[in-house]
MISE-54186 format. One record per residue (C-alpha): residue number from 0; x, y, z. Coordinates in steps of 0.2 Angstrom, whole numbers. Each point is the difference from the previous one (the first is absolute). Layout:
MISE-54186
NUM, X, Y, Z
...
end
This chain:
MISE-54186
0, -134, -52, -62
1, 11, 10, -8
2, 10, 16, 11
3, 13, 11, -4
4, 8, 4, 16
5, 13, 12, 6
6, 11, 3, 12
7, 4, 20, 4
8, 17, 2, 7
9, 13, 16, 3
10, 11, -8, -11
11, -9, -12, -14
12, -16, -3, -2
13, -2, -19, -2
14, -15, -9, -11
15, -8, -16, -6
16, -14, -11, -4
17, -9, -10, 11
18, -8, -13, -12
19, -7, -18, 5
20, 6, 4, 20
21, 16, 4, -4
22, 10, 14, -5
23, 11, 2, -16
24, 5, 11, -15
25, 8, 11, 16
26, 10, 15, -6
27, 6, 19, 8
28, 5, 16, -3
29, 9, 13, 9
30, -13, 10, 11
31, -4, 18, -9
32, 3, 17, 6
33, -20, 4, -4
34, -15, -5, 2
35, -4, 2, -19
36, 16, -9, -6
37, -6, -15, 13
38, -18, 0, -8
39, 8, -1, -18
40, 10, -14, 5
41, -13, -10, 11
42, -13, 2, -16
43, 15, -6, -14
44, 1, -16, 13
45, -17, -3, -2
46, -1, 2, -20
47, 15, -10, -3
48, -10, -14, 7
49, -17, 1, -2
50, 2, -10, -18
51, 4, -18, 10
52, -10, 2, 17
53, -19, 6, 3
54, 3, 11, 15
55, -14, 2, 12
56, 9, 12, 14
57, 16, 8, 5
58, 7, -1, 17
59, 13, 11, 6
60, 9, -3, 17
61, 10, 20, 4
62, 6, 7, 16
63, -8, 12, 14
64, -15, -2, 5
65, -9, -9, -12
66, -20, 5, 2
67, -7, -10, -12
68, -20, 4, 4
69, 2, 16, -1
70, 12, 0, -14
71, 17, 10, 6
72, 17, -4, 5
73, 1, 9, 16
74, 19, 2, 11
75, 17, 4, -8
76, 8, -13, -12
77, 17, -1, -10
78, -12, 7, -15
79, -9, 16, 6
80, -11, 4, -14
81, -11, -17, 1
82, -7, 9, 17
83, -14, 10, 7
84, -13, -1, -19
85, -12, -12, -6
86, 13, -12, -9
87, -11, -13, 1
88, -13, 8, -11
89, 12, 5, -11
90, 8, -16, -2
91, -18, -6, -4
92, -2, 11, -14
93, 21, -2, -6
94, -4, -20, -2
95, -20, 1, -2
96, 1, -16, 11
97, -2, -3, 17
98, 13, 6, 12
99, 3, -8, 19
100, 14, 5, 8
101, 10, -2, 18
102, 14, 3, 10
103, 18, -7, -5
104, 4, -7, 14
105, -18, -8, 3
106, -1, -6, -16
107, 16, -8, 4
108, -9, -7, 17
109, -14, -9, -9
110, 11, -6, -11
111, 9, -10, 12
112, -13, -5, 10
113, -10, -7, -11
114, 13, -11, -11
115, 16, 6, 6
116, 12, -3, 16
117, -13, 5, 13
118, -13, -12, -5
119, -11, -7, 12
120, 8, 11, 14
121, -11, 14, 8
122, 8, 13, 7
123, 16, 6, -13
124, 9, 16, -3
125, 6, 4, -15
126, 15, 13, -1
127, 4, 4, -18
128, 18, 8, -8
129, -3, 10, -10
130, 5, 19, -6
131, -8, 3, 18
132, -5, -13, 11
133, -19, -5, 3
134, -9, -16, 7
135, -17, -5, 6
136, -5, -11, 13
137, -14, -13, -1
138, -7, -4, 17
139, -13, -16, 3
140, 1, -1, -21
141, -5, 17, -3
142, 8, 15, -8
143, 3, 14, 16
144, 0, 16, -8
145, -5, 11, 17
146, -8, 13, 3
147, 7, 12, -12
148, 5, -11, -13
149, 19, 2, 5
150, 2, -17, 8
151, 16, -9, -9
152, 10, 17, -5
153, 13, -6, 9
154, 13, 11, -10
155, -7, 14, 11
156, 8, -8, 16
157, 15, 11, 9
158, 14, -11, 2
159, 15, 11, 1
160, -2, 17, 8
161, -15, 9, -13
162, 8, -11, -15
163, -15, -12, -5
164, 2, -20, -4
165, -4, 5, -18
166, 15, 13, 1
167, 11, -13, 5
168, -4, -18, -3
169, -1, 0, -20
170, 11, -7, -13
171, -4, 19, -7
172, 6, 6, 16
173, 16, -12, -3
174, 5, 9, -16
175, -2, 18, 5
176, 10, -3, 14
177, 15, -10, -10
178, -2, 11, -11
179, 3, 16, 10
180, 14, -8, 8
181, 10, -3, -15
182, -4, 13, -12
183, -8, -11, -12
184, -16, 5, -11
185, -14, -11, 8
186, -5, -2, -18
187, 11, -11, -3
188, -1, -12, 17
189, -14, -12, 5
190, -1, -10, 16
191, 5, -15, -10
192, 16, 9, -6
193, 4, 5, 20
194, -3, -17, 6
195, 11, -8, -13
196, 11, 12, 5
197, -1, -3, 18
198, 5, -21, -6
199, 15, 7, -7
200, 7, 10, 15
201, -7, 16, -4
202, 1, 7, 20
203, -13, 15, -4
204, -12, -12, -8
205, 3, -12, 16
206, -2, 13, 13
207, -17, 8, -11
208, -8, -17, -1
209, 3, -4, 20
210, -9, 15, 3
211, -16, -5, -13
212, -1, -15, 9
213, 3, 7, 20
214, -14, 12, -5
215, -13, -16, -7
216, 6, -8, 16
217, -5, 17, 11
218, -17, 0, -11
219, -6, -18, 2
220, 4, -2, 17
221, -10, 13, 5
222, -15, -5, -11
223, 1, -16, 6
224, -1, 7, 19
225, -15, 10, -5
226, -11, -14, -10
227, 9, -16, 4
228, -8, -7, -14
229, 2, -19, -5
230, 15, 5, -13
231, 7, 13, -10
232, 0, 1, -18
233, 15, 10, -9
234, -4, 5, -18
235, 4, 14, -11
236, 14, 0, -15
237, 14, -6, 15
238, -11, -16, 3
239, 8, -6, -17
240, 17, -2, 4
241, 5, -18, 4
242, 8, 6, 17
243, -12, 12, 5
244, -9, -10, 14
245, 17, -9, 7
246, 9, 16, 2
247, -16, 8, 9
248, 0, -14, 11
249, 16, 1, 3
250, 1, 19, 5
251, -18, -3, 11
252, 9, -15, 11
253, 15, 12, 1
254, -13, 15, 9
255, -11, -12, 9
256, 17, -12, 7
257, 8, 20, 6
258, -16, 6, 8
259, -6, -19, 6
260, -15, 0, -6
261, 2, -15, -11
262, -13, -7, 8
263, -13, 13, -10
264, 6, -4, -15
265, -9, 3, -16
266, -4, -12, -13
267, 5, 4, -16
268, -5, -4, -16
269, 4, 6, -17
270, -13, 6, -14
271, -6, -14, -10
272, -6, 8, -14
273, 14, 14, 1
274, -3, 14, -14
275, -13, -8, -4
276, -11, 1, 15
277, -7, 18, -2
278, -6, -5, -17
279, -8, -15, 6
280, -7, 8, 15
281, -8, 13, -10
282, -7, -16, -12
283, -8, -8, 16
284, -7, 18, 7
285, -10, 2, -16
286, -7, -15, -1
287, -6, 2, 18
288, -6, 17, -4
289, -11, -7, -16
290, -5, -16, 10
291, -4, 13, 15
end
């Protein structure tokens, strides 16, 4: 079975095949201002490749509430115009395939525990960093969506006065800040640049990244008080870099060792698939959709 999958995000949109099981031919593009400039794109993906694969569905992993029966996006994403219409019908009718589609950050979920670093464990949050920050929590090996389909927007927690997680534990959030605070166009920083910066001394760089990481620490622990769950999984962009889980550790032992709670402590584990777990996920949702 031949798919083209996607994955929506605020700031790319990120695609790829998933042929023989596995995914390849992955790709991205900056996400577009419009709804129509995204379809254009989405639909030039597809042509460019429909010579060398025999596609037989397309499956899109996108933030908010993702309701795929009825066929909208529901809730408040980093892309506003994907919500509250029948998108799924007209992705239908933009593809003339099939279209499944599903939350990021459950996607994200399944991806893991089917194949990735929650396999074989049966009650596993997922906390994913990304423009905003989402998760999803499978309990007793099922996804847990609640009652309103709002279980797993995490981003939505208060964690600082009324500032919400997704306000303030981001690598976005890292280069707004560093970037108010030294004048320079954020255009032309990255979180990449920041924390290179921060290795060679840069003390606004230093103190900006502390705070990313005090606010992660804030963020799990009170997820893991409220689910306890068997681990946690960290994923999103951030799960990429080499030190990512170390230095979280790190900042987590620090909290818990101040507020003796150690004894509470969470176990973390970092994102096997990494950028590629949406993609995957939404691969595996499909499959299950069509099998279903």
């Amino acid at each position: 079975m031949d798919l083209l999958v996607f994955d929506f995000g605020g700031t790319s949109v990120k695609g790829g095949v998933w042929h023989n099981n596995a995914l390849e031919d992955t790709f991205s593009f900056p996400t577009p201002k419009t709804w129509d400039k995204m379809k254009a794109l989405l639909k030039k993906e597809l042509e460019s490749r429909q010579n060398k694969f025999s596609f037989s569905g397309v499956a899109i992993s996108a933030p908010g509430v993702v309701l795929n029966e009825q066929g909208i996006i529901d809730g408040i994403s980093a892309i506003p115009y994907i919500h509250h219409f029948p998108i799924k019908e007209e992705l239908k009718k933009l593809f003339e395939l099939p279209v499944e589609m599903i939350n990021d950050a459950n996607a994200a979920g399944m991806a893991e525990a089917i194949c990735g670093a929650a396999k074989g464990l049966p009650n596993v949050l997922f906390l994913i960093l990304g423009t905003g920050v989402g998760g999803v929590f499978i309990q007793n090996g099922q996804l847990y969506t609640g009652k309103h389909g709002y279980a797993g927007e995490y981003g939505m927690m208060f964690l600082e006065g009324d500032k919400t997680f997704s306000e303030l534990g981001t690598v976005v959030r890292i280069v707004e800040r560093y970037s108010k605070r030294t004048g320079e166009e954020k255009g032309s920083l990255s979180g990449e640049i920041i924390f290179k910066r921060a290795e060679d001394g840069d003390t606004v760089a230093q103190e900006e990244i502390k705070k990313f990481y005090h606010t992660l620490a804030l963020g799990i622990f009170n997820l893991q008080v409220a689910f306890d769950p068997d681990c946690i999984v960290l994923g999103g962009g951030i799960s990429s870099r080499q030190a990512f889980l170390t230095e979280m550790k790190q900042t987590m032992d620090a909290f818990l060792e101040e507020k003796e709670w150690g004894y509470f402590a969470p176990e973390l584990r970092q994102c096997e698939f990494q950028n590629q777990a949406n993609l995957i996920g939404a691969a595996e949702y499909f499959k299950s959709q069509i099998a279903g």
